[in-house]
TIVO-2410 file (N, C-alpha, C; in nm, 3 decimals):
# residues 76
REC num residu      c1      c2      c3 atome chaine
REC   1      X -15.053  18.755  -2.341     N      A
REC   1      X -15.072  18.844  -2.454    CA      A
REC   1      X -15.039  18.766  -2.581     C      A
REC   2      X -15.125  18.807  -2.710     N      A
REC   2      X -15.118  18.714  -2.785    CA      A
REC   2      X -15.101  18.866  -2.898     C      A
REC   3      X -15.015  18.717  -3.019     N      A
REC   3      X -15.008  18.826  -3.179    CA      A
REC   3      X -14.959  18.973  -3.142     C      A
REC   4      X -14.811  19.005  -3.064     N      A
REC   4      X -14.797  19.118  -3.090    CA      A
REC   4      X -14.735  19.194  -3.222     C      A
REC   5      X -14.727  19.342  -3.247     N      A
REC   5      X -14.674  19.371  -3.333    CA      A
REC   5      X -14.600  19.443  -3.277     C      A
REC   6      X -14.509  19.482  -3.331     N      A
REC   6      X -14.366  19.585  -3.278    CA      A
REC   6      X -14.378  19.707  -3.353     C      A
REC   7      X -14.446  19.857  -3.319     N      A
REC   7      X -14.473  19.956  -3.381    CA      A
REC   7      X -14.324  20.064  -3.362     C      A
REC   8      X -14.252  20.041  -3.289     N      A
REC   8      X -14.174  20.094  -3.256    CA      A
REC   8      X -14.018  20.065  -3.176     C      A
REC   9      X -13.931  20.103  -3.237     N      A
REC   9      X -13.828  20.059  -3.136    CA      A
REC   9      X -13.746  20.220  -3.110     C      A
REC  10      X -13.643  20.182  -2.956     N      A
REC  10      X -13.612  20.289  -2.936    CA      A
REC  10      X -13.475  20.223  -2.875     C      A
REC  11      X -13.391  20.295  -2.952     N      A
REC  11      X -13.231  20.227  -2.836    CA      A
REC  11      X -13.202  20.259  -2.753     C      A
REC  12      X -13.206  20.223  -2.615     N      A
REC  12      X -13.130  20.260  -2.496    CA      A
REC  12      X -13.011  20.257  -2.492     C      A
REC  13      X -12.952  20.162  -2.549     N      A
REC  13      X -12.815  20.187  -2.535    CA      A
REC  13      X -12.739  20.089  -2.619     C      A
REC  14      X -12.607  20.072  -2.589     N      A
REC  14      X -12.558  19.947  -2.725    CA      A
REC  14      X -12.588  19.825  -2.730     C      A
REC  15      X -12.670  19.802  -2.593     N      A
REC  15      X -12.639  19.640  -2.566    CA      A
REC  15      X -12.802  19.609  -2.542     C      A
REC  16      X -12.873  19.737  -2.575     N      A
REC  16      X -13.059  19.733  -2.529    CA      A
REC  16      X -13.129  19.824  -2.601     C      A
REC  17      X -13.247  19.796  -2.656     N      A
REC  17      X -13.361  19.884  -2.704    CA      A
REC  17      X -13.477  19.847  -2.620     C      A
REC  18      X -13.565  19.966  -2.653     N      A
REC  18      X -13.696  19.935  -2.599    CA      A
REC  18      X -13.818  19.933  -2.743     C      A
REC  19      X -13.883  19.798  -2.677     N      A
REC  19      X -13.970  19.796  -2.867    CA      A
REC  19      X -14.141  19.794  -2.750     C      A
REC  20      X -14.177  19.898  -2.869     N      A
REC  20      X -14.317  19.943  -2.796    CA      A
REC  20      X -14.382  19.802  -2.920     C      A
REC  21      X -14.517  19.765  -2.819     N      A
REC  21      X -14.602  19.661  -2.946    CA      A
REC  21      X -14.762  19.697  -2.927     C      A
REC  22      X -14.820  19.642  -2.962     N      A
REC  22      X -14.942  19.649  -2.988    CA      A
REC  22      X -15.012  19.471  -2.954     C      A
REC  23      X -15.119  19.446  -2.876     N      A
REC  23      X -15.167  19.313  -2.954    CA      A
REC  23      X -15.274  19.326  -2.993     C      A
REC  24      X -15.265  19.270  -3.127     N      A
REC  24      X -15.379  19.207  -3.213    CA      A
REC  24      X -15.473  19.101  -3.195     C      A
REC  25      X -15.473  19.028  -3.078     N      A
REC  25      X -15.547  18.953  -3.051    CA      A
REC  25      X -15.593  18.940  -2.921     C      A
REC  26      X -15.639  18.867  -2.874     N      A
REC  26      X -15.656  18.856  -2.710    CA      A
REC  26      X -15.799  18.979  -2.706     C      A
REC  27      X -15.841  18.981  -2.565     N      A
REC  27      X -15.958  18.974  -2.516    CA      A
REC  27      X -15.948  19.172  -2.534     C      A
REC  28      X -15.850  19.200  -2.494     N      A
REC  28      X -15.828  19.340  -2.449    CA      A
REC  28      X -15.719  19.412  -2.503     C      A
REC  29      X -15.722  19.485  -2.638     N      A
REC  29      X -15.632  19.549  -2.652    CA      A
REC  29      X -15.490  19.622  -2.570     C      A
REC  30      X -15.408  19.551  -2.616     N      A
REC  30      X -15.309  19.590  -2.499    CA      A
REC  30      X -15.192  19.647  -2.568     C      A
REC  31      X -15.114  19.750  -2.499     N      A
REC  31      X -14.962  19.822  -2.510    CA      A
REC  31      X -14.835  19.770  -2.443     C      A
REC  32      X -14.768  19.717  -2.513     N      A
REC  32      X -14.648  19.638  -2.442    CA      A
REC  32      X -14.507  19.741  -2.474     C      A
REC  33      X -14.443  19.781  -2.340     N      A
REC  33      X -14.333  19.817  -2.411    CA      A
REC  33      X -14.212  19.789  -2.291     C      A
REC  34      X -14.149  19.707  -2.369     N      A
REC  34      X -14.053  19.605  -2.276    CA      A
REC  34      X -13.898  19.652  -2.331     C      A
REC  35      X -13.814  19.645  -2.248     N      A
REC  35      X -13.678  19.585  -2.298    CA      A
REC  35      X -13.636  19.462  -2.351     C      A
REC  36      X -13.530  19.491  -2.433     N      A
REC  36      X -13.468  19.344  -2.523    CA      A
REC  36      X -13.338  19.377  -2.511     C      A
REC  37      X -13.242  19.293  -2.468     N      A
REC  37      X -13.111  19.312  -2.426    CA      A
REC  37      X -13.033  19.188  -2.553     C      A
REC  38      X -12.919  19.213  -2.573     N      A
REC  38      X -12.835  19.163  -2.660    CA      A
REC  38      X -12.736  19.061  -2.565     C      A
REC  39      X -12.763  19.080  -2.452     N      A
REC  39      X -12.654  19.027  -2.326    CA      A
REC  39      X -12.648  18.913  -2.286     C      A
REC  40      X -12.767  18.835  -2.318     N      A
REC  40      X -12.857  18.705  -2.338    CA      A
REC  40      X -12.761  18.618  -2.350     C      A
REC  41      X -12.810  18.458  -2.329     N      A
REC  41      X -12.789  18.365  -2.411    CA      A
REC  41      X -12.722  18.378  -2.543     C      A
REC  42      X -12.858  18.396  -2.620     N      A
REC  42      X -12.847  18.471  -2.790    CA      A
REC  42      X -12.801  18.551  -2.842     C      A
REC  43      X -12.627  18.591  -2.798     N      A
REC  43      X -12.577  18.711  -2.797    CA      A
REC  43      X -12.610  18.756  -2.927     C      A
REC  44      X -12.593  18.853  -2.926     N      A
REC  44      X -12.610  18.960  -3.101    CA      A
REC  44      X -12.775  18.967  -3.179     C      A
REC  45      X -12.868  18.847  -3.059     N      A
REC  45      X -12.994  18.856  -3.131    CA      A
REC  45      X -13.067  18.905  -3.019     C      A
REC  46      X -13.156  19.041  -3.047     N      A
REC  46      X -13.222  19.083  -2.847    CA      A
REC  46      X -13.314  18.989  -2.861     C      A
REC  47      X -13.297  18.925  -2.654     N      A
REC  47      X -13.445  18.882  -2.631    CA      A
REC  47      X -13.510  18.974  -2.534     C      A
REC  48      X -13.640  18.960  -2.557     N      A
REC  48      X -13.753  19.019  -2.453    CA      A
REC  48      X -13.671  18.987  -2.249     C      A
REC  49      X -13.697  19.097  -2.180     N      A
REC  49      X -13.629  19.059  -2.068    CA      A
REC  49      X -13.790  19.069  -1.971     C      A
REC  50      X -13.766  19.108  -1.833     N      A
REC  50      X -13.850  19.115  -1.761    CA      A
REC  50      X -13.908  19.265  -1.744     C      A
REC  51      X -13.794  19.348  -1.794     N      A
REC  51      X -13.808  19.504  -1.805    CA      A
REC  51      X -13.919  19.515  -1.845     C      A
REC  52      X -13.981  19.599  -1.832     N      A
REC  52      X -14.106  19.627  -1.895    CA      A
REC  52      X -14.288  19.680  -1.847     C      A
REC  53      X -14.341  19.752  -1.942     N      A
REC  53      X -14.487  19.705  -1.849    CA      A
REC  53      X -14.553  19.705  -1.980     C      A
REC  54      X -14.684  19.695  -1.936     N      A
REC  54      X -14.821  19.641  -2.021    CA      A
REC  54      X -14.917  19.724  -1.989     C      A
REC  55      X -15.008  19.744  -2.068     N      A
REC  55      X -15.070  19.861  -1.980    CA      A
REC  55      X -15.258  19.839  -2.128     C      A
REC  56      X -15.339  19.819  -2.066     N      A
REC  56      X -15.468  19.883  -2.159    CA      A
REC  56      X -15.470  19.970  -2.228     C      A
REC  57      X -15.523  19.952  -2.354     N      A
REC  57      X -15.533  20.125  -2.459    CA      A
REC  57      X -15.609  20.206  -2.381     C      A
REC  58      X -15.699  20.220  -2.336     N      A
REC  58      X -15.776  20.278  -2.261    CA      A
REC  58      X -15.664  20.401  -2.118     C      A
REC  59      X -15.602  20.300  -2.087     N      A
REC  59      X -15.497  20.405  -1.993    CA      A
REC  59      X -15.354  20.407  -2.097     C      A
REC  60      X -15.368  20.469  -2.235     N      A
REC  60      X -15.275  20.525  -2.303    CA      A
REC  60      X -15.259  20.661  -2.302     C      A
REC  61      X -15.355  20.712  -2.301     N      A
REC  61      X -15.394  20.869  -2.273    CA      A
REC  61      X -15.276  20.956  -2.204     C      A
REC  62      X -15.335  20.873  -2.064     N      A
REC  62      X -15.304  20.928  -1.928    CA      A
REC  62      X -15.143  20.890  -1.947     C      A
REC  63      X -15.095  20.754  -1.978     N      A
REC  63      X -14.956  20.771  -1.943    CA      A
REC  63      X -14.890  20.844  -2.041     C      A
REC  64      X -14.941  20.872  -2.166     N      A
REC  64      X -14.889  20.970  -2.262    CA      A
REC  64      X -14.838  21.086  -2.193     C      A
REC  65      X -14.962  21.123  -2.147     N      A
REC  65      X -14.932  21.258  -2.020    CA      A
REC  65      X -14.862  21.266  -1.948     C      A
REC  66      X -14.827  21.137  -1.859     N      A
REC  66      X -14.713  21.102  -1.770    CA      A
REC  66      X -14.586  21.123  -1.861     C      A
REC  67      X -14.575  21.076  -1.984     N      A
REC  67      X -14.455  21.098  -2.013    CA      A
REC  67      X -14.416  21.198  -2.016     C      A
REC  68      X -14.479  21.262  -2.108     N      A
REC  68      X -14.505  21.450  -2.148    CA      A
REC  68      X -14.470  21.546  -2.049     C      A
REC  69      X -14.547  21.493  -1.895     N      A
REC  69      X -14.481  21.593  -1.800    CA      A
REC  69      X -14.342  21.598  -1.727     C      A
REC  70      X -14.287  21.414  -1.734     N      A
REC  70      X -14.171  21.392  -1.740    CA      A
REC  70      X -14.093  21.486  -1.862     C      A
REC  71      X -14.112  21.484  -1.989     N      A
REC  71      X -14.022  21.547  -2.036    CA      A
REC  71      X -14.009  21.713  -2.020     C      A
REC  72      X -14.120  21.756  -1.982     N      A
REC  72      X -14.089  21.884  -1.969    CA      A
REC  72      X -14.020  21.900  -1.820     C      A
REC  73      X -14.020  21.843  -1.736     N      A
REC  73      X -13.921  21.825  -1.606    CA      A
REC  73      X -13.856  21.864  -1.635     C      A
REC  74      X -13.792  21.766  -1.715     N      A
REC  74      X -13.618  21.685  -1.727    CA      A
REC  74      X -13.588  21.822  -1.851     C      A
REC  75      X -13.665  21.923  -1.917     N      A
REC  75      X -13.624  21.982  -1.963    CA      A
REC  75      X -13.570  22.133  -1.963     C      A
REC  76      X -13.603  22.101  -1.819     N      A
REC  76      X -13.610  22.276  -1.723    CA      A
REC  76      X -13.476  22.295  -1.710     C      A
***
């Protein structure tokens, strides 16, 4: 994946966020939204970990939905 942008971040917790991205380049528009941990090497600066998935704009839809029905679960 090439040229991402970071549209979003979300903190998991003190020592981790999750940063949703976008790429701008490459063959196939793609959605990255990975963990970055502070726990690193680079303490106090997050790096990108293995957490994470990638996923096509095209199947953004659907996991939107996935989330959506997760939250109304977890909200019963």
């Amino acid at each position: 994946m090439t040229d991402l942008r970071t549209v979003a971040t979300v903190r998991k917790n003190n020592m981790e966020e999750v940063r949703v991205s976008v790429s701008t380049g490459g063959r196939y528009p793609l959605v990255d939204m990975r963990v970055f941990s502070t726990t690193g090497i680079k303490r106090g600066e997050p790096t990108a970990t293995r957490a994470g998935i990638c996923v096509p704009r095209d199947q953004l839809p659907a996991l939107i939905k996935a989330l959506q029905a997760a939250e109304r679960e977890v909200s019963r």
